[in-house]
mmCIF file of the protein (N, C-alpha, C, O) and its ligand, coordinates in Angstrom:
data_MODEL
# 
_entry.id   MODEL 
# 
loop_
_entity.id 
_entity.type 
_entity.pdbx_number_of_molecules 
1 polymer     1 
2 non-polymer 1 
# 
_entity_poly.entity_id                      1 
_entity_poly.type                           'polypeptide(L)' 
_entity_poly.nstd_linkage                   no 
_entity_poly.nstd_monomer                   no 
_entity_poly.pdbx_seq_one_letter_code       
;(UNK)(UNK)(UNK)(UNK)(UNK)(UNK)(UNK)(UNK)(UNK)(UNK)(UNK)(UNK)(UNK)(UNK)(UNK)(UNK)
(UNK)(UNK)(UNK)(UNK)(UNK)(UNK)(UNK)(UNK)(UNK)(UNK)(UNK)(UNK)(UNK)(UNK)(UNK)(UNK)
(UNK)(UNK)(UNK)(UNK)(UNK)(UNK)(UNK)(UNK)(UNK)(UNK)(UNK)(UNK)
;
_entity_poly.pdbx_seq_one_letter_code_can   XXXXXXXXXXXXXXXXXXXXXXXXXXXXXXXXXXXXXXXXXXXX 
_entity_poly.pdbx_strand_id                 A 
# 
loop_
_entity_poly_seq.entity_id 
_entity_poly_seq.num 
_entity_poly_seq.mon_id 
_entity_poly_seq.hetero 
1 1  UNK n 
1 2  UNK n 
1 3  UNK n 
1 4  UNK n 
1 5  UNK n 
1 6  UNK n 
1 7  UNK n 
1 8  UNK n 
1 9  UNK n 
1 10 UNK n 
1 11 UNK n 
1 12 UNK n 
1 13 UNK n 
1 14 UNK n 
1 15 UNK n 
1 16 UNK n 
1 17 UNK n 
1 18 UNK n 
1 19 UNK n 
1 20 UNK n 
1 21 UNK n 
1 22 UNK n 
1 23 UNK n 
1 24 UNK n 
1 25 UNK n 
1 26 UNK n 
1 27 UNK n 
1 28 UNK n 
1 29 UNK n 
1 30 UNK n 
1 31 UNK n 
1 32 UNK n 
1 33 UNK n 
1 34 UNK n 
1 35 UNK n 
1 36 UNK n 
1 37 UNK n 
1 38 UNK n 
1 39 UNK n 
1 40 UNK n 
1 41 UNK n 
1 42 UNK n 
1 43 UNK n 
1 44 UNK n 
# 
loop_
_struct_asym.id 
_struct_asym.entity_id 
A 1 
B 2 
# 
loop_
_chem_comp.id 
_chem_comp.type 
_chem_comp.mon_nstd_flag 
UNK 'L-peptide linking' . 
ZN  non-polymer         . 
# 
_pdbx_entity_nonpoly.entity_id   2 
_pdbx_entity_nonpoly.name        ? 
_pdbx_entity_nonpoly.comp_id     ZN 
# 
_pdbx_nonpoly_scheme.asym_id         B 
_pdbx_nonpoly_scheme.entity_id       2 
_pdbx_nonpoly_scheme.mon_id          ZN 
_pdbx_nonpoly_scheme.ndb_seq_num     1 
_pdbx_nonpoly_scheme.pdb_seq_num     101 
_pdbx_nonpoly_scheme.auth_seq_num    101 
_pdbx_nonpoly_scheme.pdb_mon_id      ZN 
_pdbx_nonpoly_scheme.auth_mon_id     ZN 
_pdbx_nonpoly_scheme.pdb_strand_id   A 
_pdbx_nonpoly_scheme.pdb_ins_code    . 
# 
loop_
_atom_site.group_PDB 
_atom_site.id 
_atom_site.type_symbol 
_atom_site.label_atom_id 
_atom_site.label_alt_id 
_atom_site.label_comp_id 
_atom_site.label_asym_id 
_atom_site.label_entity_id 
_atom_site.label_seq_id 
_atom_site.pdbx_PDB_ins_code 
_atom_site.Cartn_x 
_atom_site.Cartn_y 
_atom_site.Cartn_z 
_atom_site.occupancy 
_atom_site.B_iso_or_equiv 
_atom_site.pdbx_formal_charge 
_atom_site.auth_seq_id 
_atom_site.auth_comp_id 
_atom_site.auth_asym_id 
_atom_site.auth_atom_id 
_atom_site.pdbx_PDB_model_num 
ATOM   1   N  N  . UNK A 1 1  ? 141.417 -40.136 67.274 1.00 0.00 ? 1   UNK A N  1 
ATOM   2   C  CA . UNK A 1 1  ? 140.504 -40.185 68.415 1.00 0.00 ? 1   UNK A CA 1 
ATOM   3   C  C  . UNK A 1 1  ? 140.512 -38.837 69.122 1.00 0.00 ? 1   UNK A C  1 
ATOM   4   O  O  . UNK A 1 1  ? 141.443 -38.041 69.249 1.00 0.00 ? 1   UNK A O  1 
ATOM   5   N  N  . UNK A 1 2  ? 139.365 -38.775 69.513 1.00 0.00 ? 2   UNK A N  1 
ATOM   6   C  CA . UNK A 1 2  ? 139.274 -37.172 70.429 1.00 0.00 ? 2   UNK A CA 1 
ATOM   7   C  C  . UNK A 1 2  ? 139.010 -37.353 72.285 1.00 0.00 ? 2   UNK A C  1 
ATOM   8   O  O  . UNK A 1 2  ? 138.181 -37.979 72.947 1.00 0.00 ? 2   UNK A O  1 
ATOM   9   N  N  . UNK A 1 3  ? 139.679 -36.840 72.488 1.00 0.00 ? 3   UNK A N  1 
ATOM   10  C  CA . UNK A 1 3  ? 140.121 -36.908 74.162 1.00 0.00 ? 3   UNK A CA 1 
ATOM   11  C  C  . UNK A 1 3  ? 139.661 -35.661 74.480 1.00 0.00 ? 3   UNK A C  1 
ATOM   12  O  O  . UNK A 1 3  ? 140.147 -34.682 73.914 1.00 0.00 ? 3   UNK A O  1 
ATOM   13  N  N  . UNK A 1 4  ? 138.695 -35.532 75.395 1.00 0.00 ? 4   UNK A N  1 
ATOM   14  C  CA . UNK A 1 4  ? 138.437 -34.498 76.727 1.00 0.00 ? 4   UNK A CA 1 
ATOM   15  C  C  . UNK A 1 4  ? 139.614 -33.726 77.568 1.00 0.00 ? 4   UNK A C  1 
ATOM   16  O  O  . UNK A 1 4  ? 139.811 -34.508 78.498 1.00 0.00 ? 4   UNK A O  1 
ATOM   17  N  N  . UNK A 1 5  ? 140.016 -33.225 77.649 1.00 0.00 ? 5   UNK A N  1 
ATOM   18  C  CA . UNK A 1 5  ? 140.922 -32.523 78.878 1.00 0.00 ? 5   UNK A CA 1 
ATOM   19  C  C  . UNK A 1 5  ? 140.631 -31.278 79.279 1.00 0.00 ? 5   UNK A C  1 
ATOM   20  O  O  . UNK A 1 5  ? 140.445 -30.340 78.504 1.00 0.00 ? 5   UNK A O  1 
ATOM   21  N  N  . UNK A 1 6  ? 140.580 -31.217 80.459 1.00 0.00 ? 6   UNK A N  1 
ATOM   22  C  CA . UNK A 1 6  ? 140.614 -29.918 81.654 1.00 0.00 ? 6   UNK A CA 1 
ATOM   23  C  C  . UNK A 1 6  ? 141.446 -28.741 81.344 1.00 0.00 ? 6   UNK A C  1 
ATOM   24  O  O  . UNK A 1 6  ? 142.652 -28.887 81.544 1.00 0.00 ? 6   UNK A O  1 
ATOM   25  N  N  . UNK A 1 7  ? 141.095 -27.761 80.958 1.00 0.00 ? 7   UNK A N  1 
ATOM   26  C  CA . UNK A 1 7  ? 142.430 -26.790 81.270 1.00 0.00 ? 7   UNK A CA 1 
ATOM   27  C  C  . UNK A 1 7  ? 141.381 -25.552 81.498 1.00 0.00 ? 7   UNK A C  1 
ATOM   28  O  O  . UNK A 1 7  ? 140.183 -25.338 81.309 1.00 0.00 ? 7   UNK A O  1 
ATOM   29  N  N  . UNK A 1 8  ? 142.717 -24.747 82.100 1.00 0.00 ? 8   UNK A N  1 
ATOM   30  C  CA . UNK A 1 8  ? 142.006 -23.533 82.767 1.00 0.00 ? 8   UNK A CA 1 
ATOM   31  C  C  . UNK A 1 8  ? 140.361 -22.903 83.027 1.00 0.00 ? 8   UNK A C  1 
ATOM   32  O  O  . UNK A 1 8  ? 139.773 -21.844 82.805 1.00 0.00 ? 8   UNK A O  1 
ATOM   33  N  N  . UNK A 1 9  ? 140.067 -24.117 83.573 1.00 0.00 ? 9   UNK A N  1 
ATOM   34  C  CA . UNK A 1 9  ? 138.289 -24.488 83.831 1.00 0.00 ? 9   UNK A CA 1 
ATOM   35  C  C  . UNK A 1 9  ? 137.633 -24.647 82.683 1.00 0.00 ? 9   UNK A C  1 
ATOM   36  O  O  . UNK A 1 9  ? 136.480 -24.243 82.535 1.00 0.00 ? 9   UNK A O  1 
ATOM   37  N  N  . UNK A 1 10 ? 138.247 -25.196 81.848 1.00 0.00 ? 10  UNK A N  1 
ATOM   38  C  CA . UNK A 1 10 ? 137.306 -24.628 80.519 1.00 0.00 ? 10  UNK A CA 1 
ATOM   39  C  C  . UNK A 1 10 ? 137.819 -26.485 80.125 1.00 0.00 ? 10  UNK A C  1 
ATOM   40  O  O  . UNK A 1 10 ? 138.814 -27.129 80.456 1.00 0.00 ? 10  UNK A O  1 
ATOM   41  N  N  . UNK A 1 11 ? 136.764 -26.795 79.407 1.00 0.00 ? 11  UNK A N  1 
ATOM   42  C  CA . UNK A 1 11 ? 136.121 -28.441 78.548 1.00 0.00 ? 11  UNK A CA 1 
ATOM   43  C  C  . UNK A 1 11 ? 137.463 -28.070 77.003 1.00 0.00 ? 11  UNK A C  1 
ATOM   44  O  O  . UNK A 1 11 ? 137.273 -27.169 76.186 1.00 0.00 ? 11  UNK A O  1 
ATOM   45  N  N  . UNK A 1 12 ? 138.427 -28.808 76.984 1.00 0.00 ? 12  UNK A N  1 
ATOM   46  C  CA . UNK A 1 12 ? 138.726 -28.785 75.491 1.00 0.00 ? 12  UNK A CA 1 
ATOM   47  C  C  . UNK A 1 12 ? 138.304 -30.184 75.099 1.00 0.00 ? 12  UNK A C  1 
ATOM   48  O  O  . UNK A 1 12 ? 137.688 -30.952 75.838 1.00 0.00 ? 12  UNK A O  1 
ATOM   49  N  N  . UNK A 1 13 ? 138.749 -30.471 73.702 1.00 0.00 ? 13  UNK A N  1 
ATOM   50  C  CA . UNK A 1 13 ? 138.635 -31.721 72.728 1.00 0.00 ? 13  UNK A CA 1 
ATOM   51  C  C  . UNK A 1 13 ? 139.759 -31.386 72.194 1.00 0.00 ? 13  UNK A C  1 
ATOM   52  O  O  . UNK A 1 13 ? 140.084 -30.298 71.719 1.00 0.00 ? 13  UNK A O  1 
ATOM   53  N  N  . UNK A 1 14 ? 140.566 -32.707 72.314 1.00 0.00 ? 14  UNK A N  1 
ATOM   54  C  CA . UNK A 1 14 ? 142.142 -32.824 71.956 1.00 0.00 ? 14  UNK A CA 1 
ATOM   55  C  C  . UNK A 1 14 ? 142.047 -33.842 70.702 1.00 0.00 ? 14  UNK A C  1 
ATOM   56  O  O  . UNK A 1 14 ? 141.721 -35.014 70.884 1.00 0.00 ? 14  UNK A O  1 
ATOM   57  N  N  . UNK A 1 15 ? 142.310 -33.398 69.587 1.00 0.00 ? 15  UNK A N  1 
ATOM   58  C  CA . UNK A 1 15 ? 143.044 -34.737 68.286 1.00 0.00 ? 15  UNK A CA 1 
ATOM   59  C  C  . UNK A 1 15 ? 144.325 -35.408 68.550 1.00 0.00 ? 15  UNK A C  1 
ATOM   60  O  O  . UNK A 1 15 ? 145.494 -35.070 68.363 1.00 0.00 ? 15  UNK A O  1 
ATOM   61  N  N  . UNK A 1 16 ? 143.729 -36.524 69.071 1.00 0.00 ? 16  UNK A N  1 
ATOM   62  C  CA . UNK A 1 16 ? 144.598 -37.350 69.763 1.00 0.00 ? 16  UNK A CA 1 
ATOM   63  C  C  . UNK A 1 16 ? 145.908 -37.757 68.323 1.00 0.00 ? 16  UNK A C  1 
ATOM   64  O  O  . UNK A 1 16 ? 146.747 -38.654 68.237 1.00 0.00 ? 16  UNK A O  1 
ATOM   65  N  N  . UNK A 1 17 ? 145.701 -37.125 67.803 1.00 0.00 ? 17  UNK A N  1 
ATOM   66  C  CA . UNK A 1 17 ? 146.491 -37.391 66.516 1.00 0.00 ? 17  UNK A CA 1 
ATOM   67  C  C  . UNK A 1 17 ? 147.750 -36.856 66.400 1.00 0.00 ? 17  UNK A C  1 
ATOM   68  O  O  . UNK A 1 17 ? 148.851 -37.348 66.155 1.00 0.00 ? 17  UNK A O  1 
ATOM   69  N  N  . UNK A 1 18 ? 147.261 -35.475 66.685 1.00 0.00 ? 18  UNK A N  1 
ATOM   70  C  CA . UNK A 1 18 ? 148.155 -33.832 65.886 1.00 0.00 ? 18  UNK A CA 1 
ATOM   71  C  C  . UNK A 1 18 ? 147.760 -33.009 67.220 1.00 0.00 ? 18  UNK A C  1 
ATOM   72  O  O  . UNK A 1 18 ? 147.903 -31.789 67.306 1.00 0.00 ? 18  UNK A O  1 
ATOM   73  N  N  . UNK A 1 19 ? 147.446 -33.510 67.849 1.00 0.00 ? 19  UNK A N  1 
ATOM   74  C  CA . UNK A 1 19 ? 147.652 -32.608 69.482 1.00 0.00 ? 19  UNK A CA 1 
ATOM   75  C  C  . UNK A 1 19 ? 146.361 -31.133 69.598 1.00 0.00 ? 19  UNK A C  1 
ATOM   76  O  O  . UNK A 1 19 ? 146.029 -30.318 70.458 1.00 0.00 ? 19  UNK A O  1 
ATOM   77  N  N  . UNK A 1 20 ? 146.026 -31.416 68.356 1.00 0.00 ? 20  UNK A N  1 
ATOM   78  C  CA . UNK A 1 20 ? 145.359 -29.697 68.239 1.00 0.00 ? 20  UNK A CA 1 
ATOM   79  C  C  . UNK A 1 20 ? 144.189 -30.046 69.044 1.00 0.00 ? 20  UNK A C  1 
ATOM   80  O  O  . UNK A 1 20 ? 143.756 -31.193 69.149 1.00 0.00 ? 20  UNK A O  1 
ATOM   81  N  N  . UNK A 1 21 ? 143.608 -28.827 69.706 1.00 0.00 ? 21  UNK A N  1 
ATOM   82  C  CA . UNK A 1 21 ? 142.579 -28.221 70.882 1.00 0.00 ? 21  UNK A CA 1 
ATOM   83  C  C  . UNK A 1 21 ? 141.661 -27.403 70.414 1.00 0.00 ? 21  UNK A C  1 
ATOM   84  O  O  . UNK A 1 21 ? 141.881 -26.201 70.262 1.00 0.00 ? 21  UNK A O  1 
ATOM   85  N  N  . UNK A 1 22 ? 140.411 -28.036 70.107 1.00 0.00 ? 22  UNK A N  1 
ATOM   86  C  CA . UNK A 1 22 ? 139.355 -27.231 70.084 1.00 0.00 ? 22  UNK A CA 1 
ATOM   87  C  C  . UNK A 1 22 ? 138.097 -27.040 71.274 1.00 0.00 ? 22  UNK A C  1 
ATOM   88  O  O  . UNK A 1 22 ? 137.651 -28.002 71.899 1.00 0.00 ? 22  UNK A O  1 
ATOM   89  N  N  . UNK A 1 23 ? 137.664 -25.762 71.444 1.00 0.00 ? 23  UNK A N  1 
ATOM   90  C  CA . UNK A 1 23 ? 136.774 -25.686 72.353 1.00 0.00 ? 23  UNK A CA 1 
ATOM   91  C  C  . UNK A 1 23 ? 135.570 -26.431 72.340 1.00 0.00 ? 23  UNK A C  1 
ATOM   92  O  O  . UNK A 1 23 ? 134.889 -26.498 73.363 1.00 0.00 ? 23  UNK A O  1 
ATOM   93  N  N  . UNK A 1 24 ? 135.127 -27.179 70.958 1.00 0.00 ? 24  UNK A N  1 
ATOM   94  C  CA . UNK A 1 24 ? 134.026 -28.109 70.203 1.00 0.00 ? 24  UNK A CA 1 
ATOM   95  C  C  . UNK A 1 24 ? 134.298 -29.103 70.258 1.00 0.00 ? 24  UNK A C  1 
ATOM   96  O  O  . UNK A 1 24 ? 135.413 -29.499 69.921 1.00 0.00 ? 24  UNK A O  1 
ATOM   97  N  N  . UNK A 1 25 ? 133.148 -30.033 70.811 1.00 0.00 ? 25  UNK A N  1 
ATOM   98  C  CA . UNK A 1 25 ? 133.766 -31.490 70.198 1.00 0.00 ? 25  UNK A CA 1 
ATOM   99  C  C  . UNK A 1 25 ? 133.048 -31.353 69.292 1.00 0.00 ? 25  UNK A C  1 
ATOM   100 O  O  . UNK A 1 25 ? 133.429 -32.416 68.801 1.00 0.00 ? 25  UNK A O  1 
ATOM   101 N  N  . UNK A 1 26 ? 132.235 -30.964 68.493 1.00 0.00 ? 26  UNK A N  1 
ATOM   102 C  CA . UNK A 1 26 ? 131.801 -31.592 66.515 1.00 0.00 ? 26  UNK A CA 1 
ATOM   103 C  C  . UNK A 1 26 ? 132.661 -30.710 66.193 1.00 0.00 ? 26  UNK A C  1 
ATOM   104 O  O  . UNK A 1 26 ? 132.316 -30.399 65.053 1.00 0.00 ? 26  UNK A O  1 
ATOM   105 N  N  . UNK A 1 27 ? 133.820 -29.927 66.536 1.00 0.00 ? 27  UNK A N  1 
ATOM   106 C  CA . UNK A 1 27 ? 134.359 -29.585 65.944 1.00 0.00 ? 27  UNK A CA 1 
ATOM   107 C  C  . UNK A 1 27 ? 135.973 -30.251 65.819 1.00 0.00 ? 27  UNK A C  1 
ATOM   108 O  O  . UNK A 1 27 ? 136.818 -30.083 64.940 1.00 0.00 ? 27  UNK A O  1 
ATOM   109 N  N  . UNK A 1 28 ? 136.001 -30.807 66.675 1.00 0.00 ? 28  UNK A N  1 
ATOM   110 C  CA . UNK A 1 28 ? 137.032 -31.650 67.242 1.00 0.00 ? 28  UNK A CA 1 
ATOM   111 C  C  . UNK A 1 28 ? 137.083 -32.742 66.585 1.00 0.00 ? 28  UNK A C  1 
ATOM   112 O  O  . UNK A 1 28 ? 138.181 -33.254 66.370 1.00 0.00 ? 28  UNK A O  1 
ATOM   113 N  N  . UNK A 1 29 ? 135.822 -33.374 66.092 1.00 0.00 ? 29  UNK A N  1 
ATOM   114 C  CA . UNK A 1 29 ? 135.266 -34.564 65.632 1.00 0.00 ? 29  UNK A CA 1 
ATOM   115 C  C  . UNK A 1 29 ? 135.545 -34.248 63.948 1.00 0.00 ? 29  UNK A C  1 
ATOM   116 O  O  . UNK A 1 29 ? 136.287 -34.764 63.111 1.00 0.00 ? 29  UNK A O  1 
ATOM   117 N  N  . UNK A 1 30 ? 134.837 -33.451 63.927 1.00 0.00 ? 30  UNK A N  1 
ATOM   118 C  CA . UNK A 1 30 ? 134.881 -33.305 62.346 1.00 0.00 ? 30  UNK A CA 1 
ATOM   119 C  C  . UNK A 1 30 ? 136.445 -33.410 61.943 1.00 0.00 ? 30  UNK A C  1 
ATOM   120 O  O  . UNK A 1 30 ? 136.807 -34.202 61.074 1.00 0.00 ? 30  UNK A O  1 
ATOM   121 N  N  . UNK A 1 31 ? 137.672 -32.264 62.869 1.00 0.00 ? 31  UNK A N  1 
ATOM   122 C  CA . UNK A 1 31 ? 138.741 -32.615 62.230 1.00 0.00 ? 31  UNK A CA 1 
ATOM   123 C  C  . UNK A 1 31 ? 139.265 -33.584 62.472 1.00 0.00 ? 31  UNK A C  1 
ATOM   124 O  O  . UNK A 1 31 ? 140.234 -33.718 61.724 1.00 0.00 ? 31  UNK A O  1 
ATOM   125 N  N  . UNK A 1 32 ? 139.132 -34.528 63.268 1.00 0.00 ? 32  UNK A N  1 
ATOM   126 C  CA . UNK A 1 32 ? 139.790 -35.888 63.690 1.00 0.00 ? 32  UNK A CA 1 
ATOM   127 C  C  . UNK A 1 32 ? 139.379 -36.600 62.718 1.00 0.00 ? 32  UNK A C  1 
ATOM   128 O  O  . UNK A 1 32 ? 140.336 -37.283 62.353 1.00 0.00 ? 32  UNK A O  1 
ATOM   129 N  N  . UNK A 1 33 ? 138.047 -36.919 61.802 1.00 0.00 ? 33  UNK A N  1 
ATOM   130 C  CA . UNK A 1 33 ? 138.063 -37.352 60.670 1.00 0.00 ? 33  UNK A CA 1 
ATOM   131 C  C  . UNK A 1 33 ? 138.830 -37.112 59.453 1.00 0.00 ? 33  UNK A C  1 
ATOM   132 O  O  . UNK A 1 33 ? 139.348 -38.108 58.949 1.00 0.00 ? 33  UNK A O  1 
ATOM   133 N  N  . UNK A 1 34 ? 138.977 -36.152 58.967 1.00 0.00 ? 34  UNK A N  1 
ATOM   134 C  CA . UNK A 1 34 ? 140.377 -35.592 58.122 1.00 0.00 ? 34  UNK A CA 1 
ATOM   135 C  C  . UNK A 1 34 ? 141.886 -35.846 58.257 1.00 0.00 ? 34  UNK A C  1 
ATOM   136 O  O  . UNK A 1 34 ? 142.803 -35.949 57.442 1.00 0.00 ? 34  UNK A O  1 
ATOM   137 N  N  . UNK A 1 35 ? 141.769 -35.930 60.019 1.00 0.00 ? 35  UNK A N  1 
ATOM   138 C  CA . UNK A 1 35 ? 143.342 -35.845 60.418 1.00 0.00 ? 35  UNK A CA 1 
ATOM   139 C  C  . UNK A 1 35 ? 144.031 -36.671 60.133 1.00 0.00 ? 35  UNK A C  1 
ATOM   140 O  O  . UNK A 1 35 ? 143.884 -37.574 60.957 1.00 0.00 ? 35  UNK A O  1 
ATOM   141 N  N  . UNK A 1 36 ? 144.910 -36.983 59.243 1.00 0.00 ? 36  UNK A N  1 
ATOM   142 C  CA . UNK A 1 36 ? 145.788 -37.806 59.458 1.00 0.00 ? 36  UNK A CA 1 
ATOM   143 C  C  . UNK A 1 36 ? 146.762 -38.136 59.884 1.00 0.00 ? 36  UNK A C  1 
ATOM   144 O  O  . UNK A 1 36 ? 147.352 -39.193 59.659 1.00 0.00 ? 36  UNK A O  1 
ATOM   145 N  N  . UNK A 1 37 ? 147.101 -37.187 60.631 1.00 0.00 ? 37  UNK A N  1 
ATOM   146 C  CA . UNK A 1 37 ? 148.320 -36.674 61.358 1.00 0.00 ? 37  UNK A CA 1 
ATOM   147 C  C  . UNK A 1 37 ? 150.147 -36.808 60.673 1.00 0.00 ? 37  UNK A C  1 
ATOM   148 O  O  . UNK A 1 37 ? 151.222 -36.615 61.241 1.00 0.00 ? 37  UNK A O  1 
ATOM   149 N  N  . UNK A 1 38 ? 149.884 -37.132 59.547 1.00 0.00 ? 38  UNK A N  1 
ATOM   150 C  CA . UNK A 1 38 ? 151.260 -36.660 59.015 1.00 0.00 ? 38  UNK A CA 1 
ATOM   151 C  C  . UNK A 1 38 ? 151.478 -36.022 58.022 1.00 0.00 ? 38  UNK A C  1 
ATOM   152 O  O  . UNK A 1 38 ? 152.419 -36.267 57.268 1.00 0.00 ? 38  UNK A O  1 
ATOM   153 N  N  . UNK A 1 39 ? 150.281 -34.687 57.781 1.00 0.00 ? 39  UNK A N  1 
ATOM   154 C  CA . UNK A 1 39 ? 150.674 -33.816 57.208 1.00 0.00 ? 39  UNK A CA 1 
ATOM   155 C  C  . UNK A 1 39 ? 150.421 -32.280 58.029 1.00 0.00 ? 39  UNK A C  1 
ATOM   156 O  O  . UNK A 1 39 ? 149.373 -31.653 58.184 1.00 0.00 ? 39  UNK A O  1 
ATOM   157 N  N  . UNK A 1 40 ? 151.898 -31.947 58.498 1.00 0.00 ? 40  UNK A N  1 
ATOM   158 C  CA . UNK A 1 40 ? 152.007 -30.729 59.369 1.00 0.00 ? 40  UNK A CA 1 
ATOM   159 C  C  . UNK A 1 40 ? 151.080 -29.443 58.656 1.00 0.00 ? 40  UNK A C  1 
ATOM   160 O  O  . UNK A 1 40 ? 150.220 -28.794 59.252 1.00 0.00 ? 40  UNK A O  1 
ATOM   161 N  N  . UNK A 1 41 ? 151.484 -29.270 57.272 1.00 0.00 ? 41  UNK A N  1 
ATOM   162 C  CA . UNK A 1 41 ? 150.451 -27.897 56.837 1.00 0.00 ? 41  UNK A CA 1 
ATOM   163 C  C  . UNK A 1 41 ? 148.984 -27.925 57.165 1.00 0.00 ? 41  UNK A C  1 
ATOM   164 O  O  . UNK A 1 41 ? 148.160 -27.032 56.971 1.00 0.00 ? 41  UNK A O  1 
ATOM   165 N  N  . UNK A 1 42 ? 148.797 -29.184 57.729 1.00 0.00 ? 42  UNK A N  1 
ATOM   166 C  CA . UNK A 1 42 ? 147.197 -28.854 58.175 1.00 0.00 ? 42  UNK A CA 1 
ATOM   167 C  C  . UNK A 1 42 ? 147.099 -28.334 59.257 1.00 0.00 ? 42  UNK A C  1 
ATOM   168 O  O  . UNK A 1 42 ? 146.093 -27.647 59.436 1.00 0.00 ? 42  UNK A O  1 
ATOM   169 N  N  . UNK A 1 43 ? 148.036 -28.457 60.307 1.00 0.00 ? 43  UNK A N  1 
ATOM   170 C  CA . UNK A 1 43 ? 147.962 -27.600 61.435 1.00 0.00 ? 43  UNK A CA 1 
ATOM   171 C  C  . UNK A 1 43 ? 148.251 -25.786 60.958 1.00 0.00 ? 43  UNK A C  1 
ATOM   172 O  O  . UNK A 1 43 ? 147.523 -24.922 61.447 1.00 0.00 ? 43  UNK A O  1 
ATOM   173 N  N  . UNK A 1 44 ? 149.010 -25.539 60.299 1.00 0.00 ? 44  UNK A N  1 
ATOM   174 C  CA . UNK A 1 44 ? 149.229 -24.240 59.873 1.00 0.00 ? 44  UNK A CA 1 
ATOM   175 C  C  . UNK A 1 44 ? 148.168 -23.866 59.462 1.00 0.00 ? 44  UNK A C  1 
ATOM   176 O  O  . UNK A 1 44 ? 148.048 -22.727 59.008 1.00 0.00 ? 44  UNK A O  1 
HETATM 177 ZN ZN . ZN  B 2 .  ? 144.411 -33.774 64.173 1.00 0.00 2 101 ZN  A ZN 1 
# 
């Protein structure tokens, strides 16, 4: 799932999965579909 949050005035999209922050939500979206969150080399 992708979550909205505030930071330093600026709109992110959080993968409520694997924690990662994109400035996009279709971009946010797109990887939250992939994510499965238990494989770390995808964050690398
Ligand atoms: Zn993720």
């Amino acid at each position: 799932m992708v979550v909205q949050t505030e930071r330093d005035d600026a709109t992110w999209y959080e993968c409520e999965t694997c924690g990662l922050l994109f400035d996009e939500k279709s971009d946010a979206t797109a990887h939250e579909k992939r994510c499965d969150g238990a494989d770390p080399s995808y964050i690398q």
